[in-house]
C-alpha positions as CSV (number, residue, x, y, z in Angstrom):
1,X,109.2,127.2,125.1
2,X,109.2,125.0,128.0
3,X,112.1,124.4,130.4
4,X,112.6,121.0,129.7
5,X,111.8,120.6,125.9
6,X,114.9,123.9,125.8
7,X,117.4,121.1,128.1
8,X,116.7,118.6,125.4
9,X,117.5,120.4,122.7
10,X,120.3,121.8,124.3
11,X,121.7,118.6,125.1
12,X,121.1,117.2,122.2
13,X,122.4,120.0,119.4
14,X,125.8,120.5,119.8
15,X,126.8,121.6,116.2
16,X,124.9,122.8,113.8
17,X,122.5,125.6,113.9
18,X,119.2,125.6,115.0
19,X,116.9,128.2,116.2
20,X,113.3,126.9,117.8
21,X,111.0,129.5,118.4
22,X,107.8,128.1,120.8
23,X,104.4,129.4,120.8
24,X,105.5,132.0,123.1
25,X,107.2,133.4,120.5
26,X,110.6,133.3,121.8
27,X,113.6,132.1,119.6
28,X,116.2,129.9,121.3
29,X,119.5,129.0,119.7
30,X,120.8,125.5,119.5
31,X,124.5,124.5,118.1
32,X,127.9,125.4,117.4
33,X,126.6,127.5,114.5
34,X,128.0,125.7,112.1
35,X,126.3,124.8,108.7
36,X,122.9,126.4,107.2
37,X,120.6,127.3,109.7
38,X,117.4,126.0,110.7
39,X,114.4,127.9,112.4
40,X,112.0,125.6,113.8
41,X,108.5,127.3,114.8
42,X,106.4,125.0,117.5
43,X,103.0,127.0,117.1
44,X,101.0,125.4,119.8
45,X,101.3,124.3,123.2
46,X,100.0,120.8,122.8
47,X,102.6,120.0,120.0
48,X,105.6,121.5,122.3
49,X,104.2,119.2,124.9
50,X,104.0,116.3,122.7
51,X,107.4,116.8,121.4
52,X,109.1,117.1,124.7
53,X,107.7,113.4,125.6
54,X,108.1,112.1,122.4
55,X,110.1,113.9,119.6
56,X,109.9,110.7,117.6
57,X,106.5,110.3,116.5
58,X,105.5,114.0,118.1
59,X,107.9,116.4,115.4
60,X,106.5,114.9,112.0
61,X,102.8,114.7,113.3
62,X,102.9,118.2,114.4
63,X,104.5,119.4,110.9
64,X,101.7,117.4,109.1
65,X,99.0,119.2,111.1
66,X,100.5,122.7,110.6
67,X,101.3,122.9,114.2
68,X,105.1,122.7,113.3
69,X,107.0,124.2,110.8
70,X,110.6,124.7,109.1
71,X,109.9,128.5,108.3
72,X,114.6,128.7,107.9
73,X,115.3,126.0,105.7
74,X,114.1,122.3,105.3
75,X,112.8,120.1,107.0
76,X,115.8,117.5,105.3
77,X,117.9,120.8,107.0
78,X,116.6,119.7,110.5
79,X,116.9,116.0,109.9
80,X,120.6,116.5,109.3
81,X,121.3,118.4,112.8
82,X,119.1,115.7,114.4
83,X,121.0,112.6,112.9
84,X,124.5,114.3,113.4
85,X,124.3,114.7,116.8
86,X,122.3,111.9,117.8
87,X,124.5,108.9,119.2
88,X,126.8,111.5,120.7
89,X,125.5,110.4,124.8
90,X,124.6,113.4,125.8
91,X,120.5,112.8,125.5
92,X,120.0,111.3,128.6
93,X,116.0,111.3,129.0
94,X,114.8,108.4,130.7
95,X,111.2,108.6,129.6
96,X,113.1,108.5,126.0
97,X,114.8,105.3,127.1
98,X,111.6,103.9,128.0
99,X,109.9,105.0,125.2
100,X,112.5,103.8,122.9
101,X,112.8,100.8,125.0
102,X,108.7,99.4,124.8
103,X,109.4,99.8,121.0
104,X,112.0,97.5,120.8
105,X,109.9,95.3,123.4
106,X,106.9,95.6,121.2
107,X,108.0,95.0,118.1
108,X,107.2,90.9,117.6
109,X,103.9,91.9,117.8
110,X,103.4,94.7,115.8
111,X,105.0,92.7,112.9
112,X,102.8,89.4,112.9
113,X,102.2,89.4,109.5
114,X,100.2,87.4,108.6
115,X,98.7,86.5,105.2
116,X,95.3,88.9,105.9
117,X,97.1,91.4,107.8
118,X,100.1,91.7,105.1
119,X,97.7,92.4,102.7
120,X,96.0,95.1,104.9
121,X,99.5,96.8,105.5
122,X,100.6,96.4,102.0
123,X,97.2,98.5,100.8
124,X,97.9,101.1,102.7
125,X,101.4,102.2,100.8
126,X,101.3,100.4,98.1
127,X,97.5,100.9,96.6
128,X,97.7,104.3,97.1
129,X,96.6,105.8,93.5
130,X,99.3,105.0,90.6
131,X,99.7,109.1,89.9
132,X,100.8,110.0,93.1
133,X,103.9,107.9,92.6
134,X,104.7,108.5,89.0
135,X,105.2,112.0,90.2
136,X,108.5,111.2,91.4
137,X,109.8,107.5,90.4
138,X,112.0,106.7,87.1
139,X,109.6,106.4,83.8
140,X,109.9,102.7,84.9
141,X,108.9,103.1,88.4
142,X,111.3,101.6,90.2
143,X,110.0,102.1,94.4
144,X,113.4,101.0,95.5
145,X,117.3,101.8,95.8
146,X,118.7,103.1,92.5
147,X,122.7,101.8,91.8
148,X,124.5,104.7,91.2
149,X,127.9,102.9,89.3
150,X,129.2,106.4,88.7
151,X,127.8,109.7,90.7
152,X,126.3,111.6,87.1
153,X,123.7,109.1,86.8
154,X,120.2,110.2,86.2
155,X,118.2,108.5,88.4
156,X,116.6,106.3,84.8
157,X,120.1,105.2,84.1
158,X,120.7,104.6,88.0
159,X,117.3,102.3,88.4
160,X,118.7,100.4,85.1
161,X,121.9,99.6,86.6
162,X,120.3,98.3,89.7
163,X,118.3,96.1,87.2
164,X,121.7,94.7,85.5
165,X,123.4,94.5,88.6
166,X,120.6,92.3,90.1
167,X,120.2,90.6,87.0
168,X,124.3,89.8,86.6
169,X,123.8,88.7,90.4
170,X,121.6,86.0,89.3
171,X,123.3,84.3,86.9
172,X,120.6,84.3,84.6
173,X,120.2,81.9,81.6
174,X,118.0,82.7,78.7
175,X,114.6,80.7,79.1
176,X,114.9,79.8,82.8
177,X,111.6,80.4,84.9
178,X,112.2,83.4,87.7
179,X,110.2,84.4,90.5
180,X,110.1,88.2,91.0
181,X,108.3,88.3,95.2
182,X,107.2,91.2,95.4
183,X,106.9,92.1,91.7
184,X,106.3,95.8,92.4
185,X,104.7,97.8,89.0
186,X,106.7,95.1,87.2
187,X,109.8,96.8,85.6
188,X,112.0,93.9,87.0
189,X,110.0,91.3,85.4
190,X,109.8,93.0,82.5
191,X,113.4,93.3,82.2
192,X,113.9,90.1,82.6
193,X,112.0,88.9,80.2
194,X,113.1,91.3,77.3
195,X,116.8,90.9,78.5
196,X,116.6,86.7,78.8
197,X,113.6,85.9,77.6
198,X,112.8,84.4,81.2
199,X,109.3,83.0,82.4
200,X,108.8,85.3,84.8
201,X,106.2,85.1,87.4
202,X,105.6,88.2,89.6
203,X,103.7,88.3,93.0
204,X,102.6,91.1,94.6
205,X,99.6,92.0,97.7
206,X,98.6,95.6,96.0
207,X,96.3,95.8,93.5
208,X,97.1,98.6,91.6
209,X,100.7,97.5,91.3
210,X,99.3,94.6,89.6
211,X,97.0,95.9,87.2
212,X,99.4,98.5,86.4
213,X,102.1,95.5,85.7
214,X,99.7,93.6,83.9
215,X,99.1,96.3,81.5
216,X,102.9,96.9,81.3
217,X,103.1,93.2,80.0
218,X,100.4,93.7,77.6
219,X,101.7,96.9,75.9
220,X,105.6,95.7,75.3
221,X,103.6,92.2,74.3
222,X,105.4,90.0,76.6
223,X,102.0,88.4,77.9
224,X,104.1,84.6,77.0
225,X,106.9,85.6,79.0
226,X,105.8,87.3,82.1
227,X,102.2,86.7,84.8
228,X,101.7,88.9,87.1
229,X,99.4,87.3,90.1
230,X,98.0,88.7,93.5
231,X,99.6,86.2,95.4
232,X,101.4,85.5,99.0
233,X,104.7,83.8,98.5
234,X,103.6,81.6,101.6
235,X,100.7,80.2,98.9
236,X,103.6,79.2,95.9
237,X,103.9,75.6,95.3
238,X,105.9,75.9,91.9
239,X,109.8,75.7,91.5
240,X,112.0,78.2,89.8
241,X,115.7,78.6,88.6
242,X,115.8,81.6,90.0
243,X,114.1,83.7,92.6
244,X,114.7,87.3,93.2
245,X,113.1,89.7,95.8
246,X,113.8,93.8,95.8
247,X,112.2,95.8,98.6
248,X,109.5,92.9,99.7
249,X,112.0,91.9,102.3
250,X,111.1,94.6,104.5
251,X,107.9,93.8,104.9
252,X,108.0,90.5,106.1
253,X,108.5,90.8,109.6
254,X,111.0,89.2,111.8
255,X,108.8,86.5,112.9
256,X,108.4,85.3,109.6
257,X,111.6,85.4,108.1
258,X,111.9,81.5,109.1
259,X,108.8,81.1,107.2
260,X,110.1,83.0,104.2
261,X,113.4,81.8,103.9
262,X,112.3,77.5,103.9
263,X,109.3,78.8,101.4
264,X,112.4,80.0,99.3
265,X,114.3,76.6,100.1
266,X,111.5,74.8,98.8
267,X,110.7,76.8,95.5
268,X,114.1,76.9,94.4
269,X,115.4,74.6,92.4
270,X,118.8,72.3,93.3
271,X,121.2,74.5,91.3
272,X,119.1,77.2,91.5
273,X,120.2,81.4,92.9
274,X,118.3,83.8,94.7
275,X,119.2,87.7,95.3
276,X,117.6,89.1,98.3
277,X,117.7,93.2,98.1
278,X,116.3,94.8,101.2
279,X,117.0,97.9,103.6
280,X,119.2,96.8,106.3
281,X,121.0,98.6,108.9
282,X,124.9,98.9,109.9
283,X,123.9,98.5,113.3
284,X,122.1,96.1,116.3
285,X,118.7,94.7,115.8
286,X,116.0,97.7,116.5
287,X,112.7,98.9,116.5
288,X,110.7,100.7,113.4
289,X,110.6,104.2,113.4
290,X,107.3,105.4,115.2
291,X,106.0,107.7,112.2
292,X,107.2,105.1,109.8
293,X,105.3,102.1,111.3
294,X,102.3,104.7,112.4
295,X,101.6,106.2,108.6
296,X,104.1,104.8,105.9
297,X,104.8,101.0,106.4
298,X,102.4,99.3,108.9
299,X,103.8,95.6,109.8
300,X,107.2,97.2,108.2
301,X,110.9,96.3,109.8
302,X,114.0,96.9,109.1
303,X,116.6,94.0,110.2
304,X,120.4,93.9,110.8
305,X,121.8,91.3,109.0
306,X,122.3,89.4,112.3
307,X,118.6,88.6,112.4
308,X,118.9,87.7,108.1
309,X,121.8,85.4,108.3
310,X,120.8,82.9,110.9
311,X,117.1,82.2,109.4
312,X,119.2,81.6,105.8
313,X,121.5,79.3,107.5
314,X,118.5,77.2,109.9
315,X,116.9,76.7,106.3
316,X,119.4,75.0,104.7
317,X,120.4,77.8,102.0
318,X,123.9,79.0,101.5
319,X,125.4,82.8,101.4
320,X,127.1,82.7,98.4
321,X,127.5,86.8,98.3
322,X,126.7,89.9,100.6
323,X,127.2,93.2,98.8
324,X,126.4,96.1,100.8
325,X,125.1,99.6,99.3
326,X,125.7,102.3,101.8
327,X,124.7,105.6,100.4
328,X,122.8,104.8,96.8
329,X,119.5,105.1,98.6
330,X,120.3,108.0,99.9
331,X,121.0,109.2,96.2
332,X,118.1,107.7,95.0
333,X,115.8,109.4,97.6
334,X,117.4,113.0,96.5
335,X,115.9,112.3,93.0
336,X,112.6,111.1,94.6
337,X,112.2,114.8,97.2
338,X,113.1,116.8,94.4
339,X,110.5,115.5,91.6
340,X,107.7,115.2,94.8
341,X,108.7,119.4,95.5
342,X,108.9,119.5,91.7
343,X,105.2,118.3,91.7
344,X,104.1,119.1,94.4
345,X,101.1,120.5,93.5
346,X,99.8,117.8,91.3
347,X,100.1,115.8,94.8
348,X,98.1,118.2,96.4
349,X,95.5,117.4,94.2
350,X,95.6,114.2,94.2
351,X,95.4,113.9,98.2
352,X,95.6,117.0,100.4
353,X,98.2,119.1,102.3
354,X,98.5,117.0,105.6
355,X,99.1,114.2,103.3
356,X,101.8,116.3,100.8
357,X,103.7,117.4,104.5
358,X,103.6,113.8,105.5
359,X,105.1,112.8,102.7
360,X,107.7,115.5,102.6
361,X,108.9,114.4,106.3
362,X,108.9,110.7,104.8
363,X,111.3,111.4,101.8
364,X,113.6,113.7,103.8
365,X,114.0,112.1,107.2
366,X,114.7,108.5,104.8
367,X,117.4,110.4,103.2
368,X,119.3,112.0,106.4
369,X,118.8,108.3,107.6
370,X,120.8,106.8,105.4
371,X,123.3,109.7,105.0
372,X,123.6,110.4,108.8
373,X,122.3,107.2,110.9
374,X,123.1,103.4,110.4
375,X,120.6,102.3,107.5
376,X,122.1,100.5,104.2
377,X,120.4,98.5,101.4
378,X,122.1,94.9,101.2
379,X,122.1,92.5,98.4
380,X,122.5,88.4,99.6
381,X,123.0,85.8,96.9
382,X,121.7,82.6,97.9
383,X,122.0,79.3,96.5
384,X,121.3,75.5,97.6
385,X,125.2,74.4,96.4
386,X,128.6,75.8,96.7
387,X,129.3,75.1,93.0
388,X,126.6,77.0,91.2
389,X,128.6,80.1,90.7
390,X,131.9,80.9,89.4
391,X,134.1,81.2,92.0
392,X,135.1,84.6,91.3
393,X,132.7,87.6,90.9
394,X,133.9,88.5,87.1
395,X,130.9,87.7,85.8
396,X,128.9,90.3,87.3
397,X,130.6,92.9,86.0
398,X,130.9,91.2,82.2
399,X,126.9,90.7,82.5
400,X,126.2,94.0,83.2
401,X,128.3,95.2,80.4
402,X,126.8,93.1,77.8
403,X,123.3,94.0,79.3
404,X,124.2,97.7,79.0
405,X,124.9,97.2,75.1
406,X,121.6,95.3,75.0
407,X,119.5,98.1,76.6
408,X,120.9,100.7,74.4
409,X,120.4,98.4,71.2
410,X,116.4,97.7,72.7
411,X,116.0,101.6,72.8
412,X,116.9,102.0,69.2
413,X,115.9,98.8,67.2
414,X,112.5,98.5,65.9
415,X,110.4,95.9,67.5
416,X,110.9,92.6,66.1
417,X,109.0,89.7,65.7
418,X,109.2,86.5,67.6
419,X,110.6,84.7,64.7
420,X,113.1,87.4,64.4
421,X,113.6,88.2,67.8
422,X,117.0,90.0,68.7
423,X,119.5,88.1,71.0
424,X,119.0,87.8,74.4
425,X,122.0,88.4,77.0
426,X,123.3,84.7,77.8
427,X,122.8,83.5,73.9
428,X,125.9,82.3,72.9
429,X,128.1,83.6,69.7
């Protein structure tokens, strides 16, 4: 191993224990030896170089191609001694600096989103085929932070409390038109609908998440209650009582969020609420992560909440709530790596093995990032008026409970009629 990739590592691994072995064949130790230990194996000479000048983007392409590999634990293993000792000053690298620094310089212009190119960025995650992902997600296929209200949860019963918690959030009234943006495979809507019996509208860029929600809405016969659409929310004219959003938010791109935040002003009604649930970070504005932007999330951002709250306030909305969620997605991604290993094969099969190892480094080093580094999932309640929630959060927690009982009793009845229907949460006694 070269002199200068052993300095950096040496700098930067203080505790823990890691052993990298280069293509010399050599094994240095890194660490306190504290913890499980690690053997990292750089097998060629161009991903040791690549890796010294930038570890960033250079570790997980070299462990998709093979030319890296965790052959002592995980690579989720080697993501936790690289998040717990980064931050501690003692990397010092100034083409790191640099490199870290044109990122953040950069980053307006990778994330002009515009209505073509959202769509382009969006197919590349998001249209990728409808298998791969019901490998690992909940039976309702739920691509974002799970709520975790007690630590036993299964991951279903977590992605259903997320639902009631979003749902309690917005107040919801039985009848009342919602707009899901970014509609996902449709469980939200869905729930909505069967829950309120809301007019749900969902928008989404990906086809297969569409036809994949439309049929959803066919099969549980909620056609009259919920529409699915390929749709940008920049194109929406109508107006809704409520408006909800889960894991679109990162997409947008923070030249936009102007943009999407007076679109919201517009389409939501006078006494209307919206809950915003994104990925956020603890921390300072940033740059995306290098492999992230380069092979998961093109046009993706993740934004402090200092770059959110200004473009709510400049559009005339008001922050009726902030709830912050600091390790559920790191629970929920635990589920996700273990169904993915779980499956792996089927995967393979599906794709290939660079694409299976790419993945692998995505769910892990997503985890460790929200264990170990400064990433959260925030929920914002907006509305246009100060008065059009009770002014204390009690209700939340009485919604979810009474949704709760209504879940369990939809798993059990027998379907009913529409002249029959069973009561909806919000009906009164």
């Amino acid at each position: 191993m070269n002199v200068l990739l052993q300095r950096i590592f040496a700098k930067l691994v203080r505790t823990g224990n890691l052993t990298v072995t280069g293509p010399d064949g050599v094994p240095h130790r890194f660490g306190d030896g504290s913890g499980e230990p690690v053997h990292m194996l750089i097998r060629t000479r161009r991903a040791e170089r690549a890796i010294t000048f930038d570890p960033t983007l250079a570790v997980p392409e070299a462990y998709m191609d093979g030319e890296m590999d965790i052959v002592e634990g995980n690579i989720f293993g080697f993501m936790r001694i690289a998040f717990q000792n980064l931050g501690n000053g003692t990397v010092d690298a100034a083409w790191s600096r640099a490199i870290e620094g044109l990122r953040v310089a950069l980053r307006r212009f990778q994330q002009v989103n515009t209505a073509a190119r959202a769509k382009r960025n969006v197919e590349r995650h998001y249209d990728l085929s409808g298998d791969l992902y019901r490998l690992f997600l909940d039976s309702d296929m739920q691509y974002s932070c799970a709520y975790f209200a007690n630590p036993e949860m299964t991951l279903e019963e977590a992605q259903t409390a997320k639902k009631a918690h979003i749902a309690a959030k917005m107040r919801l009234k039985p009848g009342q038109s919602v707009l899901d943006i970014g509609s996902g495979w449709g469980g939200l809507g869905l729930y909505l609908a069967r829950s309120f019996e809301a007019q749900v509208l969902g928008v989404t860029l990906s086809s297969e998440q569409h036809a994949v929600a439309t049929e959803r809405a066919h099969q549980e016969g909620l056609d009259s209650h919920v529409h699915f659409e390929i749709r940008d929310y920049r194109d929406l004219v109508e107006r809704f009582d409520r408006i909800v959003s889960v894991g679109m938010f990162e997409h947008v791109g923070v030249n936009h969020y102007r943009t999407f935040f007076d679109t919201v002003a517009k389409r939501l009604k006078p006494d209307g609420v919206m809950v915003l649930h994104s990925i956020g970070r603890f921390g300072p504005p940033t740059a995306t992560s290098a492999f992230i932007r380069k092979y998961i999330f093109p046009g993706g951002y993740i934004p402090a909440l200092s770059e959110v709250l200004p473009a709510i306030e400049k559009a005339g909305l008001m922050v009726a709530d902030v709830e912050v969620l600091r390790l559920h997605y790191a629970e929920t991604l635990k589920h996700w790596s273990k169904r993915f290993a779980a499956n792996r094969d089927k995967a393979k099969a599906i794709y290939d093995e660079r694409f299976c190892r790419m993945w692998e480094f995505y769910l892990a080093a997503s985890e460790a990032a929200f264990r170990w580094q400064d990433l959260m999932v925030f929920q914002i309640q907006i509305t246009h008026r100060n008065d059009t929630l009770p002014l204390t959060r009690d209700y939340i927690g009485k919604c979810e409970k009474a949704l709760a009982m209504h879940e369990m009793a939809h798993r059990t009845a027998e379907p009913t009629t529409k002249a029959g229907r069973k009561r909806t949460v919000g009906d009164k006694e």
